[in-house]
N, CA, C and O of each residue as an XYZ file, in Angstrom:
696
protein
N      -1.574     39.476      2.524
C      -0.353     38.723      2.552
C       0.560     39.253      1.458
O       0.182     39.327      0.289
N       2.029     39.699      1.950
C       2.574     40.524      1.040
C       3.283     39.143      0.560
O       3.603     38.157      1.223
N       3.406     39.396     -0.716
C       3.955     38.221     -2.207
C       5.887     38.435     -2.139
O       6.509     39.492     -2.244
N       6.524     36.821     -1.899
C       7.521     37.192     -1.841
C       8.303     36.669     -3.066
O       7.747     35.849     -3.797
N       9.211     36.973     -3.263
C      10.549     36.104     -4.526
C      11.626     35.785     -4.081
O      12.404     36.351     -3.313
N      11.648     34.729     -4.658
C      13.109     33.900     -4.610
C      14.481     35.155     -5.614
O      14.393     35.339     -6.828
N      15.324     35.660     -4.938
C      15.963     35.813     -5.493
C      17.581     35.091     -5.708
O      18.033     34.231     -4.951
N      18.140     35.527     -6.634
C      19.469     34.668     -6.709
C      20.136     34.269     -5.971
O      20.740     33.204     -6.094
N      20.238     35.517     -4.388
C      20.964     35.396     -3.498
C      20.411     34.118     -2.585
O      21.291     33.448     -2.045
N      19.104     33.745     -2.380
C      18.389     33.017     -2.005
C      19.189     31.654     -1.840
O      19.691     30.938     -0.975
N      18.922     31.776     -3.707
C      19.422     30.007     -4.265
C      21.129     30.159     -3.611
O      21.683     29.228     -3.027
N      21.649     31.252     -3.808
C      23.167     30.729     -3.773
C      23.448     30.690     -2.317
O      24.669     30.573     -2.214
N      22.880     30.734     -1.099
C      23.144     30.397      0.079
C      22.291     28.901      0.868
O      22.224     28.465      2.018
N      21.597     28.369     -0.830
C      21.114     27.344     -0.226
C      19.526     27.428      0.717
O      18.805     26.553      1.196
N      19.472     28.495      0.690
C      17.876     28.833      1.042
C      16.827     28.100      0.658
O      15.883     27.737      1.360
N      17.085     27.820     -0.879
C      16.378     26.743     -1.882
C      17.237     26.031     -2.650
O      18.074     26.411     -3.468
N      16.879     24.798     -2.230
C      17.448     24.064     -3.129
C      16.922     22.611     -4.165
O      15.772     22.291     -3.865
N      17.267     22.104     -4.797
C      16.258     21.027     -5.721
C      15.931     20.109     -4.465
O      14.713     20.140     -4.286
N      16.503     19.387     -3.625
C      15.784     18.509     -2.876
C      14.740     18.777     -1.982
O      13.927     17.961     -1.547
N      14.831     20.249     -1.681
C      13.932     20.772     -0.882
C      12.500     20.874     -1.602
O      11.377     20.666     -1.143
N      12.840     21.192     -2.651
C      11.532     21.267     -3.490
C      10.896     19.777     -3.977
O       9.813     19.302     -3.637
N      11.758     19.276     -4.746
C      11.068     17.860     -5.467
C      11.527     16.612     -4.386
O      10.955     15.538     -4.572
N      12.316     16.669     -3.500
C      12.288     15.628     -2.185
C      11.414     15.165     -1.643
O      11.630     14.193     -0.919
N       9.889     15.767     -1.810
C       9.246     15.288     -0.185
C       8.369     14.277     -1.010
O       8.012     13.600     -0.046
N       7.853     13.769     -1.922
C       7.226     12.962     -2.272
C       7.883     11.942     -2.420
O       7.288     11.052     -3.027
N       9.246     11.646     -1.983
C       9.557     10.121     -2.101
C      10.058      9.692     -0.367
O      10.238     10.435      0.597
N      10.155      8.456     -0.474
C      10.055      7.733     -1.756
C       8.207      7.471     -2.372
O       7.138      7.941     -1.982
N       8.497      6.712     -3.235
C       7.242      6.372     -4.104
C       7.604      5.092     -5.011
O       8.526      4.868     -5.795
N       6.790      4.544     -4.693
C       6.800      3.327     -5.496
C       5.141      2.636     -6.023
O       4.029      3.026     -5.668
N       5.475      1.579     -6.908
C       4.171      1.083     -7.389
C       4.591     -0.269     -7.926
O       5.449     -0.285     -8.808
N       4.015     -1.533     -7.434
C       4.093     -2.947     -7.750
C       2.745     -3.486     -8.321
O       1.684     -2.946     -8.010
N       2.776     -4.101     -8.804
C       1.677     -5.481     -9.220
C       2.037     -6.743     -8.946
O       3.128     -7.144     -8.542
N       1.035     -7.365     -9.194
C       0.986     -9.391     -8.693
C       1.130     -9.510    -10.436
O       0.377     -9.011    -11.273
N       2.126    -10.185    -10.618
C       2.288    -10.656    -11.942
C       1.727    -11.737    -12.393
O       1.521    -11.745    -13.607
N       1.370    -12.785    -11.710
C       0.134    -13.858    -11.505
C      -0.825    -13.981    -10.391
O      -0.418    -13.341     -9.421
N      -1.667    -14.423    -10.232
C      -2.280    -14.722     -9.381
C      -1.566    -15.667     -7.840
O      -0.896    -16.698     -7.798
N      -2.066    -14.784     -6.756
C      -1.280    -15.720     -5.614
C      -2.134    -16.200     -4.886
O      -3.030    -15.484     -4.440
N      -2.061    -17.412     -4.623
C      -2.804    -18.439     -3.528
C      -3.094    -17.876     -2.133
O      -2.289    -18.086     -1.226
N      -4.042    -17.276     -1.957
C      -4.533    -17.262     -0.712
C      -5.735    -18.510     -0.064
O      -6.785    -18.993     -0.490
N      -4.634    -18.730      1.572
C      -5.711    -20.022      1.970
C      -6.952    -19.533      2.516
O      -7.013    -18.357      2.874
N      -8.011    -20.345      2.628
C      -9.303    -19.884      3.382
C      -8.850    -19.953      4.665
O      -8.074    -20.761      5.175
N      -9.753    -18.471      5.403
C      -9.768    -18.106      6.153
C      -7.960    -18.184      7.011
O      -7.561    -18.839      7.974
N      -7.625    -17.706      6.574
C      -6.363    -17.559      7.207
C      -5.248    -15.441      6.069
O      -4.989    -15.046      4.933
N      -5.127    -15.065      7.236
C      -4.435    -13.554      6.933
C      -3.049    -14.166      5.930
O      -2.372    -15.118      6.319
N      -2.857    -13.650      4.980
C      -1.672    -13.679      4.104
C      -1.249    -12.304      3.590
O      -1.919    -11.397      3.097
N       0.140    -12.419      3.864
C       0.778    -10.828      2.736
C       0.827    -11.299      1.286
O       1.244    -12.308      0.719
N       0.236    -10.172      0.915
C      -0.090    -10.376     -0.514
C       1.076     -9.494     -1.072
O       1.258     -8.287     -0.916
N       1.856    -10.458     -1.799
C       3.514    -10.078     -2.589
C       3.287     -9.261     -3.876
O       2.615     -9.940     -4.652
N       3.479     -8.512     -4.197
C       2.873     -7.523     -5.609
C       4.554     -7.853     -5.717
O       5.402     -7.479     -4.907
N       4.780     -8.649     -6.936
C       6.067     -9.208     -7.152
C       6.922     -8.555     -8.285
O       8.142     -8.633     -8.429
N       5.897     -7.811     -9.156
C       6.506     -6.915     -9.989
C       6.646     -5.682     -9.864
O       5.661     -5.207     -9.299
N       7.328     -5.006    -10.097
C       7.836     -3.196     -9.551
C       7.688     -2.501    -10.236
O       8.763     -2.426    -10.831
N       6.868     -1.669    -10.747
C       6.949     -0.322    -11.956
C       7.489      0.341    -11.936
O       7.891      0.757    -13.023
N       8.014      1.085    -10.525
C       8.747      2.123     -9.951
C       9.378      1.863     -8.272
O       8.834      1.176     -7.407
N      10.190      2.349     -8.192
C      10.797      2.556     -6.708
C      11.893      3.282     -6.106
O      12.776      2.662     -5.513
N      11.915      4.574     -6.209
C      12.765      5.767     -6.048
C      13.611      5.430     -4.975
O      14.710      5.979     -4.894
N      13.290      4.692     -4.230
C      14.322      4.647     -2.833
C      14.830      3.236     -2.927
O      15.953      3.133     -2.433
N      14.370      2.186     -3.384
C      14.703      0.777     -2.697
C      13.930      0.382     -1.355
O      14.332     -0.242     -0.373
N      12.814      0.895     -1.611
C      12.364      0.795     -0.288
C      10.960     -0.568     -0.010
O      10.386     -1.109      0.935
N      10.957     -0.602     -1.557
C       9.686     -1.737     -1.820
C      10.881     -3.117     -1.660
O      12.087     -3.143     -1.905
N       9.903     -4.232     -1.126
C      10.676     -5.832     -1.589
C       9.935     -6.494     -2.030
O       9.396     -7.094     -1.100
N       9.350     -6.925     -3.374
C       9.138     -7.475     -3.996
C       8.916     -9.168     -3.968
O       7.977     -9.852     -4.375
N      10.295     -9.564     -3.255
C      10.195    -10.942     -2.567
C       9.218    -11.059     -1.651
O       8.605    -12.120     -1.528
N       8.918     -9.813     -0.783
C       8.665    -10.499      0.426
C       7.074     -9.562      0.211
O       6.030    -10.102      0.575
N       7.058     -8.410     -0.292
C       5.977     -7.123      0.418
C       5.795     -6.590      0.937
O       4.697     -6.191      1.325
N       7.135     -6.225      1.292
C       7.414     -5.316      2.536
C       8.001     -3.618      2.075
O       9.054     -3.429      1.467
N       7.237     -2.728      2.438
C       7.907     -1.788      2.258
C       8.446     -1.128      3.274
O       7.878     -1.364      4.340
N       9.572     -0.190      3.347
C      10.016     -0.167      4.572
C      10.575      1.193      4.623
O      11.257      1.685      3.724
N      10.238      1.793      5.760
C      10.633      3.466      5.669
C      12.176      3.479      5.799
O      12.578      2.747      6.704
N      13.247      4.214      5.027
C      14.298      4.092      4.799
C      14.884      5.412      5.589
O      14.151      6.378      5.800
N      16.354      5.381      6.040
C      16.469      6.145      7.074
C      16.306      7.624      6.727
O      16.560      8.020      5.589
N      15.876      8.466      7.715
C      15.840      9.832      7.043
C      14.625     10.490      6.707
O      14.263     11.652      6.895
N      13.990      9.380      6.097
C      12.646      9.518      5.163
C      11.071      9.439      6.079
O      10.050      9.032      5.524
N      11.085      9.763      7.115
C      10.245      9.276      8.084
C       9.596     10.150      7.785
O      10.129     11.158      7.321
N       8.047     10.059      7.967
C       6.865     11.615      7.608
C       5.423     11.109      7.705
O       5.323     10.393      8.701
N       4.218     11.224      7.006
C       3.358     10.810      6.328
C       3.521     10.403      5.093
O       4.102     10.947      4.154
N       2.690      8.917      5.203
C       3.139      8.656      3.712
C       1.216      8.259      3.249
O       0.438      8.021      4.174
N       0.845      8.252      2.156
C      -0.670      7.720      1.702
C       0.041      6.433      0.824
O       1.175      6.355      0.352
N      -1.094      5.452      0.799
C      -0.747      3.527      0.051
C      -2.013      3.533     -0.046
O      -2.778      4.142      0.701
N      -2.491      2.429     -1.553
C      -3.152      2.477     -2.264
C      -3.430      0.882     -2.754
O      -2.763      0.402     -3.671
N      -4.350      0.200     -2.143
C      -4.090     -1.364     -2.969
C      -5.171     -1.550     -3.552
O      -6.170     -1.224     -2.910
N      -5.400     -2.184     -5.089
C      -6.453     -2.547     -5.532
C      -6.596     -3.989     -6.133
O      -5.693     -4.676     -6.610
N      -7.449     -4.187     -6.052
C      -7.540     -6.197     -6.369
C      -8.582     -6.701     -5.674
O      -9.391     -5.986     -5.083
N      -8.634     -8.290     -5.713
C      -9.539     -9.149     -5.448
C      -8.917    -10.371     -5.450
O      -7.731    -10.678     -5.335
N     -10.255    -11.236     -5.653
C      -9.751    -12.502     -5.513
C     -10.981    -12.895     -7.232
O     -12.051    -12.445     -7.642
N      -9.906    -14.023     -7.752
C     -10.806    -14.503     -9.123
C     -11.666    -15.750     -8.059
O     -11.448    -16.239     -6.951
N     -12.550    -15.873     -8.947
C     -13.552    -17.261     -8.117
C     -14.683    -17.498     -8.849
O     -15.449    -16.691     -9.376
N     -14.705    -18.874     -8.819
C     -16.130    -19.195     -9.810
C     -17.194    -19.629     -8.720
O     -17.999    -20.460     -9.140
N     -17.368    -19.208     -7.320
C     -17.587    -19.769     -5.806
C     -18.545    -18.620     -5.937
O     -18.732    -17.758     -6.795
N     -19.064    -18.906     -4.821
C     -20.010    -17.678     -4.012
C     -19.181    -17.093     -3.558
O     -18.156    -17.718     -3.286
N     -19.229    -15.844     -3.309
C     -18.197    -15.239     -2.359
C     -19.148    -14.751     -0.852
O     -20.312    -14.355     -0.797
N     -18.101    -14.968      0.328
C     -19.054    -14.355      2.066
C     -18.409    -13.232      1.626
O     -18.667    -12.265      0.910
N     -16.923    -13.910      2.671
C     -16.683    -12.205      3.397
C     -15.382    -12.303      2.655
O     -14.903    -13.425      2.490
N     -14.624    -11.012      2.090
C     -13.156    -10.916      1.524
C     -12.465     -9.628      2.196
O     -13.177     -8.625      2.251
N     -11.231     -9.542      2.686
C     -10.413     -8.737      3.451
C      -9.482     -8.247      2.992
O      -8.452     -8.908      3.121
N      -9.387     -7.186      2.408
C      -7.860     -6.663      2.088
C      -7.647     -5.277      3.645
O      -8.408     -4.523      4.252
N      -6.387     -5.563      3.681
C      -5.752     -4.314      4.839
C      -4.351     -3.758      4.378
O      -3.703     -4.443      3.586
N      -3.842     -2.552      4.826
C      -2.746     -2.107      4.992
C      -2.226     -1.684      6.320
O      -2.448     -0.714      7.044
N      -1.426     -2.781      6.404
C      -0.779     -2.961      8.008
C       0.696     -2.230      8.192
O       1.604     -2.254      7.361
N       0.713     -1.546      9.536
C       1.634     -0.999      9.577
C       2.731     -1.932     10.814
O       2.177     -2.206     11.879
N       3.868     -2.275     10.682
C       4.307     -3.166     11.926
C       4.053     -4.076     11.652
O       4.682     -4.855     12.369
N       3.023     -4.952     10.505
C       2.581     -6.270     10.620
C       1.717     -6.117     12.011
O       2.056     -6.414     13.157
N       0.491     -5.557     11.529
C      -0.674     -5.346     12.704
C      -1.168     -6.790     11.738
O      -1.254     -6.549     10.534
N      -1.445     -8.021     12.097
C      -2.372     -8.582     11.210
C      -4.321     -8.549     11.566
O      -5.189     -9.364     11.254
N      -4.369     -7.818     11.988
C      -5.889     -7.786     11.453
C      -6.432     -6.139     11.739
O      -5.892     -5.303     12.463
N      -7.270     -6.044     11.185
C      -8.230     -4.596     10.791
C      -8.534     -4.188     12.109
O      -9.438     -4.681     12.783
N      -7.608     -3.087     12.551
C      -7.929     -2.644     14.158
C      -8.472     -0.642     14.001
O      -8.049      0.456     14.363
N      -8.982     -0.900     13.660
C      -9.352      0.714     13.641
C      -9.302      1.688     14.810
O      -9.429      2.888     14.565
N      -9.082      1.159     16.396
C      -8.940      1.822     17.403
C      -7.279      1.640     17.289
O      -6.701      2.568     17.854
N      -6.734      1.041     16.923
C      -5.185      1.128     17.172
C      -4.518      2.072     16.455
O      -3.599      2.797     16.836
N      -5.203      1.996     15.069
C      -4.541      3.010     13.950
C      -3.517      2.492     13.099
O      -3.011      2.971     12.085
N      -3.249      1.112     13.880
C      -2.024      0.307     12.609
C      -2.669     -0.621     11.639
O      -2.099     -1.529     11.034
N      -3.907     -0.291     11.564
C      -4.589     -0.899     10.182
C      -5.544     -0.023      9.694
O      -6.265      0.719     10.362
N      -5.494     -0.203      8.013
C      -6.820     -0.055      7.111
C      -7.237     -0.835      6.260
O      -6.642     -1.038      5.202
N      -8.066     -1.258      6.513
C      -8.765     -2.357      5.506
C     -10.865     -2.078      5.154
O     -11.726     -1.234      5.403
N     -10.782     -3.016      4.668
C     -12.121     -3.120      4.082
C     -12.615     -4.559      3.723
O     -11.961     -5.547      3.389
N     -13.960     -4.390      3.889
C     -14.604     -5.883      4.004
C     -15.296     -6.031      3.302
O     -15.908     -4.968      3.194
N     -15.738     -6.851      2.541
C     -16.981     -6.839      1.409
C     -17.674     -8.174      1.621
O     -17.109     -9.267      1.587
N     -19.025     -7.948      1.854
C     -19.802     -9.266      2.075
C     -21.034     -9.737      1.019
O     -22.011     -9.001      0.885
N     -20.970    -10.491      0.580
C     -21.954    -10.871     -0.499
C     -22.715    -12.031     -0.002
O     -22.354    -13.144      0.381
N     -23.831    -11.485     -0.108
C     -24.985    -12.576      0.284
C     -25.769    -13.496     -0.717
O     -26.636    -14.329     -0.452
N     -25.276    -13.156     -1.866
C     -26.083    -14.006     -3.091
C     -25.439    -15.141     -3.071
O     -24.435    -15.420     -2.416
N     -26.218    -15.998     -4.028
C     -25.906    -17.432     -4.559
C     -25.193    -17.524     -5.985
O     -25.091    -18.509     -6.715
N     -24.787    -16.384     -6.154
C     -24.154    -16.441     -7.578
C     -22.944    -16.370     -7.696
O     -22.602    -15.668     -6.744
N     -21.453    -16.836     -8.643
C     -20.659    -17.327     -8.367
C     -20.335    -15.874     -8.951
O     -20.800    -15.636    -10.065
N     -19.619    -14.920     -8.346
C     -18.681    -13.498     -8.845
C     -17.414    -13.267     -8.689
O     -16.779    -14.127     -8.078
N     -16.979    -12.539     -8.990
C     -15.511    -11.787     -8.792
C     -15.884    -10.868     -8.031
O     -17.056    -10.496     -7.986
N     -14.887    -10.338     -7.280
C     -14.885     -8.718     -6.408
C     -13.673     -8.025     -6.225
O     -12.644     -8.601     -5.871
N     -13.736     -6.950     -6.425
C     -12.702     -6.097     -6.583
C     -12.998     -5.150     -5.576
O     -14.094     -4.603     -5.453
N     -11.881     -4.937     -4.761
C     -11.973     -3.384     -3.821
C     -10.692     -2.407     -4.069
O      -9.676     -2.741     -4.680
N     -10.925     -1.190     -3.503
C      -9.517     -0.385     -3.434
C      -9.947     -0.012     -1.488
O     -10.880      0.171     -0.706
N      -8.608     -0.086     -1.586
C      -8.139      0.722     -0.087
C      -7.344      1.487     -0.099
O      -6.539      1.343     -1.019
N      -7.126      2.560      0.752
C      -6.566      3.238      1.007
C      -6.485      4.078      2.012
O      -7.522      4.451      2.560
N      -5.203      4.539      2.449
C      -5.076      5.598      4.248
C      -3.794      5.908      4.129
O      -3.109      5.297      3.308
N      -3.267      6.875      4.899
C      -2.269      7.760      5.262
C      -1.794      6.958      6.690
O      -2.489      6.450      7.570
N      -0.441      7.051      6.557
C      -0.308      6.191      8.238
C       1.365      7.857      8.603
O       1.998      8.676      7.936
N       1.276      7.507      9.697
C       2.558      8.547     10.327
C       3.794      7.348     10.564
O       3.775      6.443     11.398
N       4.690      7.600      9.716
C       5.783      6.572      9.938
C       7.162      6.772     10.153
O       7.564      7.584      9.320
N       8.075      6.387     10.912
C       9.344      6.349     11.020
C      10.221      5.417     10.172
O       9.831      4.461      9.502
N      11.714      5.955     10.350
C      12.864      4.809      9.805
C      12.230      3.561     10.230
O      11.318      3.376     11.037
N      12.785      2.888      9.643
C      12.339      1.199      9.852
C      10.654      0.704     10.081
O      10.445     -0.425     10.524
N       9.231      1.833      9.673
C       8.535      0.895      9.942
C       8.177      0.174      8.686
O       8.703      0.412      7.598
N       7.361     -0.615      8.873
C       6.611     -1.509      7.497
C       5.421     -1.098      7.312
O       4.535     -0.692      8.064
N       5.558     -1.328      5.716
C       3.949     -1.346      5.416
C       3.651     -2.766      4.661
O       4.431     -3.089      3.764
N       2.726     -3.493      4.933
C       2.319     -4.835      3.936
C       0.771     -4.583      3.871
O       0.091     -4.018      4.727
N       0.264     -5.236      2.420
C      -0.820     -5.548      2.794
C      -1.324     -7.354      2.438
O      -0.737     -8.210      1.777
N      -2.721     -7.416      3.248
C      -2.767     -8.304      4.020
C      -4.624     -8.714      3.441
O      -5.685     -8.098      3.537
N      -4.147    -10.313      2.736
C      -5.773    -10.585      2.165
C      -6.241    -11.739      3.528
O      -5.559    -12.217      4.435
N      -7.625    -11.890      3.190
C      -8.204    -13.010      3.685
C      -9.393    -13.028      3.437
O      -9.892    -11.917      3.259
N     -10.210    -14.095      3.335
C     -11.597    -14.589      2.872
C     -11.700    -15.679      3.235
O     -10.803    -16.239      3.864
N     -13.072    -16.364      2.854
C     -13.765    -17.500      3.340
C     -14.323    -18.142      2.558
O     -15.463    -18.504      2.850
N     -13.804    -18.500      1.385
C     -14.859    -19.056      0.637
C     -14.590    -20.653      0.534
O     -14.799    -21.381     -0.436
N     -14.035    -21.013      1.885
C     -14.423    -22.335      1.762
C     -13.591    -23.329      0.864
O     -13.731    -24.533      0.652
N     -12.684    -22.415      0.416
C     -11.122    -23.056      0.124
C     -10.153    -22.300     -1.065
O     -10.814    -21.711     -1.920
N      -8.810    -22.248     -1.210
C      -7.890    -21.656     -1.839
C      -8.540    -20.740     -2.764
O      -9.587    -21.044     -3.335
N      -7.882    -19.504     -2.946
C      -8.724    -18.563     -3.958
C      -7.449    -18.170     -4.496
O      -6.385    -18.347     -3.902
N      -7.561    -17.670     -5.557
C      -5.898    -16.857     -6.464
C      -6.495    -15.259     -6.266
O      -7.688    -15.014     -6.090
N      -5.745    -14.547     -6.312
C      -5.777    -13.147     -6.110
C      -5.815    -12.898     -7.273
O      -5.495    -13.809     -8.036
N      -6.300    -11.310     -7.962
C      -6.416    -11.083     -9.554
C      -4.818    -10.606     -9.672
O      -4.036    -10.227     -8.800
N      -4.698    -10.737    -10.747
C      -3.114    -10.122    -11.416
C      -2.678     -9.286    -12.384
O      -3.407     -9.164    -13.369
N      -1.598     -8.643    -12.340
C      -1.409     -7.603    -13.904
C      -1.390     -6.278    -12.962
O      -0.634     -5.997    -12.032
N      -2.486     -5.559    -13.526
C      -3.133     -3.872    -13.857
C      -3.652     -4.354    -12.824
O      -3.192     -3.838    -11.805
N      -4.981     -5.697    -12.517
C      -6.215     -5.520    -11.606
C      -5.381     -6.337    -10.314
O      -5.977     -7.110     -9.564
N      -4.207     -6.093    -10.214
C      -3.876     -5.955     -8.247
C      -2.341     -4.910     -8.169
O      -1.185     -5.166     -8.505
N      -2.807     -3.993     -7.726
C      -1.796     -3.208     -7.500
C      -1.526     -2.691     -6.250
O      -2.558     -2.560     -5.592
N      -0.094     -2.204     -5.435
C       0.163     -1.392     -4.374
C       1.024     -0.247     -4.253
O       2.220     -0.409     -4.495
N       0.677      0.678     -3.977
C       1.368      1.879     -4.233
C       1.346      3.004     -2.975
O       0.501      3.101     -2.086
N       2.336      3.674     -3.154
C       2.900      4.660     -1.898
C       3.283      5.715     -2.237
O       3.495      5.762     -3.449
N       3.503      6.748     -1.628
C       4.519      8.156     -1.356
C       4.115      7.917     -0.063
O       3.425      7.149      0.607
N       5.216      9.424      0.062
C       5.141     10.218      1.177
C       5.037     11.694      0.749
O       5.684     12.349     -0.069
N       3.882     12.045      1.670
C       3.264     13.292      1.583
C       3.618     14.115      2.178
O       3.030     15.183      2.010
N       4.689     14.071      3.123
C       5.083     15.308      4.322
C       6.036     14.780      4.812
O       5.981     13.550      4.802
N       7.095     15.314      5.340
C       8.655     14.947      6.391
C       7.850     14.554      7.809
O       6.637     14.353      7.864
N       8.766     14.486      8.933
C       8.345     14.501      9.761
C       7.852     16.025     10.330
O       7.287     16.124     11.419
């Protein structure tokens, strides 16, 4: 493979230019749950990461948890959620997902969800923490949320700070 260079003439017809190069990883963003949020038993909730560290596009909402592919920006993107639920309970079963469209539940033949399940069979009262994560193929306007649920037999708070976070790029254009 013969080795090529950028020369001047290159840059000055626009051949290369800064967005072409440092463009494709956004947007990108990263939120946290600044307190703990009430999730009910056994019932799917979007879990609001209400504080923002970063957000290159405007593309995170904070109010709601919705992130949303902004026009233009359509490609592969990889999302990243980590957390739990606090509990002085036994814990069964606990659900975190990343839904695309508002898929609400973990469909692995559809492809508009990734999630993970964690089941504990002891009698001892714990905390649990998971990470998830997947790559989804997305256009202008779709969503990404993610999405808790568990069973432990009544209201649980989600962890907060550092230990619940959600985060994104995009890894490729269309």
């Amino acid at each position: 493979m013969a080795l090529s260079t950028i020369g001047t003439n290159s840059i000055a017809d626009d051949a290369v230019t800064k967005a072409k190069i440092t463009g494709i990883n956004t947007p990108a963003f990263k939120a946290v749950r600044g307190s703990g949020q009430t999730i009910s038993d056994e019932t799917s909730t979007v879990v609001v990461f209400n504080t923002e560290i970063y957000d290159t596009d405007s593309a995170y909402d904070n109010s709601n948890g919705i992130f949303t592919v902004p026009s233009g920006k359509g490609g592969k993107y990889a999302f990243f959620v980590m957390g739990g639920f606090n509990s002085s309970a036994d814990i069964d079963v606990v659900n975190f997902w990343i839904s695309k469209n508002n898929q609400t539940a973990i469909s692995a033949t559809a492809g508009l969800a990734i999630g993970l399940d964690i089941h504990h069979n002891g009698t001892d009262a714990s905390n649990q923490a998971m990470q998830v994560s997947g790559c989804f193929d997305l256009a202008a306007t779709d969503t990404i949320r993610v999405y808790a649920w568990h069973n432990y037999g009544g209201n649980r708070d989600t962890h907060q700070g550092g230990r619940m976070t959600f985060s994104g790029f995009r890894v490729a254009d269309e």
